[in-house]
C-alpha positions in Angstrom: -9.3 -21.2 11.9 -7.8 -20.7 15.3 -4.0 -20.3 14.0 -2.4 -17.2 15.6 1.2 -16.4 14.5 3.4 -13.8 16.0 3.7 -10.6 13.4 6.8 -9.2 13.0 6.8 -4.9 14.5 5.8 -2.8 11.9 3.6 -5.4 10.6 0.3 -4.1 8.5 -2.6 -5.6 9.5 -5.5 -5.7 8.1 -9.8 -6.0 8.7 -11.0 -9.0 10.2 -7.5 -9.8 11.9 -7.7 -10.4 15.6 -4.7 -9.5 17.7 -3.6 -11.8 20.8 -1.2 -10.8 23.0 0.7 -12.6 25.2 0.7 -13.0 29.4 4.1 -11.5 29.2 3.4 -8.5 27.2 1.0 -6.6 25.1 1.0 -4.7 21.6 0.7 -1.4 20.2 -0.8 -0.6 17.0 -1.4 2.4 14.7 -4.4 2.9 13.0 -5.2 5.1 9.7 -5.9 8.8 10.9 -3.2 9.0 13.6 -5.3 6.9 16.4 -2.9 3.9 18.7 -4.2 1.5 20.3 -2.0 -0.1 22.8 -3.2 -4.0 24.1 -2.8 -4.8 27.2 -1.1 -8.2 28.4 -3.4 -11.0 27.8 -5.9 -9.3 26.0 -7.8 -10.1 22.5 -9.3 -7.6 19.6 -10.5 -7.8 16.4 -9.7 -5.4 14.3 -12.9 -4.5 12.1 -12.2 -1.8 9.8 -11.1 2.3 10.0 -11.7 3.2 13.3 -13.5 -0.2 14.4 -12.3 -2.3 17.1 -14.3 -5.3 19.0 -12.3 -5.8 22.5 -13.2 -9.7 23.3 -11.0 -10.1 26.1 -8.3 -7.7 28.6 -7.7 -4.3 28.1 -7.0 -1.6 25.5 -6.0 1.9 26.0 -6.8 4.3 23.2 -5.3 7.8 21.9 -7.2 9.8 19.9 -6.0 13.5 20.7 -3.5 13.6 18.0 -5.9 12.1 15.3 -7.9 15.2 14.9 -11.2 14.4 13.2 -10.5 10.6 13.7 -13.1 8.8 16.1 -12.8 5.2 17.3 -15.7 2.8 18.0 -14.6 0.2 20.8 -17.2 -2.7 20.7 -17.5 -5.0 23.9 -19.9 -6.9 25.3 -21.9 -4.3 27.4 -22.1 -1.8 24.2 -20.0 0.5 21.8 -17.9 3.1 23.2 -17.6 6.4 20.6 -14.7 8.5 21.1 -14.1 12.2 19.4 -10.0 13.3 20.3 -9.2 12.2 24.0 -7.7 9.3 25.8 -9.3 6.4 27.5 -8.7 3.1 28.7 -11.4 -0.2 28.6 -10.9 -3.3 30.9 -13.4 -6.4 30.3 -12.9 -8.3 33.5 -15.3 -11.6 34.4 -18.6 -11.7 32.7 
């Protein structure tokens, strides 16, 4: 259902859990292979699987250049964004 409760830090999470931050602060998260993903305040993602993240709402900020051989797909609305060890940030803002 639509039930969202607040995970404790350090928490394991796992595929098909969607991560809601609050208006008053956002989240970081490691995934397997070294990459963090840091949620920005009022944002929403689901996490898919290894490397797999659907951003449905704000922003996330990713960190791949430590996670050597470790690429992250970012699914949004407008399309899939493939990264291969750098930095970047994606904002979904209106429609």
């Amino acid at each position: 259902g639509d039930a969202f409760r607040a995970a404790p830090e350090g928490s394991a999470l796992r595929a098909g859990v969607i991560v809601r931050t609050p208006p008053a602060g956002g989240a970081g998260i490691a995934l397997a292979g070294g990459v963090s993903l840091r949620l920005a305040a009022e944002s929403e993602a689901a996490l898919l699987g290894p490397g797999r993240v659907r951003l449905l709402r704000g922003a996330v900020y990713a960190d791949t250049g430590a996670a050597a051989g470790a690429p992250i797909e970012v699914e949004t609305p407008a399309g899939i964004v493939r990264d291969f060890g750098t930095q970047f940030e994606l904002r979904l803002e209106g429609t």
